[in-house]
Phi, psi and omega in degrees: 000135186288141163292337160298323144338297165293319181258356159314155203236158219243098156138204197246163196262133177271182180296342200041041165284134210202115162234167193277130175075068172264315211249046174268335183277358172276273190284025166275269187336307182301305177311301204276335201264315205258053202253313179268305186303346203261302192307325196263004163317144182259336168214088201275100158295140166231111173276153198215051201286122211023073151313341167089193191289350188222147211275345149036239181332316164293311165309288174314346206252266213311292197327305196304282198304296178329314158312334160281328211196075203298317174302354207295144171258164179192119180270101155301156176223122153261211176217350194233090181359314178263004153283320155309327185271326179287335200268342184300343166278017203276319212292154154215178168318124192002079200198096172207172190236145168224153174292157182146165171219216201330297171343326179047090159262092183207133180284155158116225168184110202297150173259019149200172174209119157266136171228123175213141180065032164278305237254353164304005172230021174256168200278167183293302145005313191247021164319282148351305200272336181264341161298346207243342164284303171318328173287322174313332220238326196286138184325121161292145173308152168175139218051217183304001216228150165283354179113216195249181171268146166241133170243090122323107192194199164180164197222163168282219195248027175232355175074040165245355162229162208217135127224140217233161155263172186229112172222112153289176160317329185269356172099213185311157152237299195221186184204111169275104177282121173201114180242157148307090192322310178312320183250049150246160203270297198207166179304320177262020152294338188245046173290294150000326178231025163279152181285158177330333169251030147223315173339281303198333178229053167268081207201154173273154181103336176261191200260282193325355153286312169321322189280300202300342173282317183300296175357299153307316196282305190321284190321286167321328168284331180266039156288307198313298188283039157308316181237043160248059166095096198337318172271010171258346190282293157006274164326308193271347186256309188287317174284009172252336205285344203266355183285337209258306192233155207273083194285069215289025176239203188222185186305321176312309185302315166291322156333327162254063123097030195234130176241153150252147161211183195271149185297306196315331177290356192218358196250142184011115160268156188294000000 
């Protein structure tokens, strides 16, 4: 093996389509659930793993995280050299790019890493295995703290629907539904934006369909408090949706337009 070999960087060059405030409802979630982990972290890294052709997202991730967590760092990592050479005038106090891919080429071991819109062009197969390398790089649980996070997902391409895994060192966790309450029709619009290790099985028989259909249905029974607004209507269709399914965040959270729920309720059967 070639020394050039041993240092290729692991995964594939994405479209790098990339826009400013794509990814806020994402690093909203993150800034409030992982928040406390970042401050008491001794040295709190953020990967920011294909950023695409423009540093966007890395830029807004360090602001975002720094309000919660004021020490916090943040590595974009690319797969394409020349995204990389483009975003380096970009860098300041804590904020740089690096070449990479799957690998997270940074010592240590980041307490959080997002990749969103990476694993939308890999096949459903090779999902697992890159979960399981990402989890492999992230800060271990120890004393008080669960480790570090891996957030995985995807969106459109202006951020108003989301959907994400949540992964610890110890793997899934949790799977976040999160739209912009105005421009939804019904609940199962955001089918469209489950990540890759789901979309392909919004199909009957599987469990995330069984949810987006109660979803649906929870939402049409909640039409009456339509009309005091799209985000009461929400409220009331995610607290009923929740008699059913094991939904693990609280009303704040549905306030922006957000549901969690534990990954085993919603993940693949084999």
């Amino acid at each position: 093996m070639t020394a050039r070999t041993a240092t290729r960087p692991v995964g594939a060059v994405t479209r790098g389509t990339t826009n400013p405030n794509r990814l806020r409802r994402m690093d909203r979630w993150i800034a409030a659930t992982h928040g406390a982990e970042l401050r008491r972290a001794g040295d709190p890294v953020a990967i920011d793993l294909g950023y695409g052709a423009a540093p966007w997202t890395a830029v807004e991730l360090l602001t975002r995280l720094r309000a919660a967590a004021p020490r916090t760092r943040v590595v974009g990592v690319e797969i394409e050299p020349e995204r990389v050479a483009a975003a380096r005038p970009y860098e300041r106090e804590g904020l740089t790019f690096r070449h990479g891919g799957f690998e997270v080429p940074v010592p240590g071991r980041p307490v959080l890493i997002r990749a969103a819109n990476v694993l939308r062009q890999y096949d459903e197969g090779e999902v697992a295995a890159v979960w399981e390398r990402l989890c492999a790089r992230l800060a271990p649980a120890a004393g008080g703290s669960r480790g570090g996070l891996l957030v995985e997902g995807t969106c459109d391409e202006i951020g108003r629907r989301h959907v994400w895994v949540a992964l610890g060192p110890e793997g899934p966790r949790t799977v976040t539904f999160a739209t912009r309450l105005g421009s939804l029709d019904r609940p199962s619009d955001l089918a469209e934006r489950l990540p890759k290790a789901l979309i392909h099985r919004n199909v009957p028989g599987e469990p995330v369909h069984a949810f987006l259909r109660d979803f649906d249905r929870a939402w049409a029974a909640a039409a009456p408090y339509a009309s005091y607004g799209a985000r009461q209507r929400w409220l009331r269709t995610v607290r009923d949706l929740s008699a059913d399914w094991p939904v693990t965040d609280t009303p704040a959270r549905w306030r922006q337009g957000e549901v969690t729920l534990a990954w085993a309720a919603l993940a693949p059967r084999l």
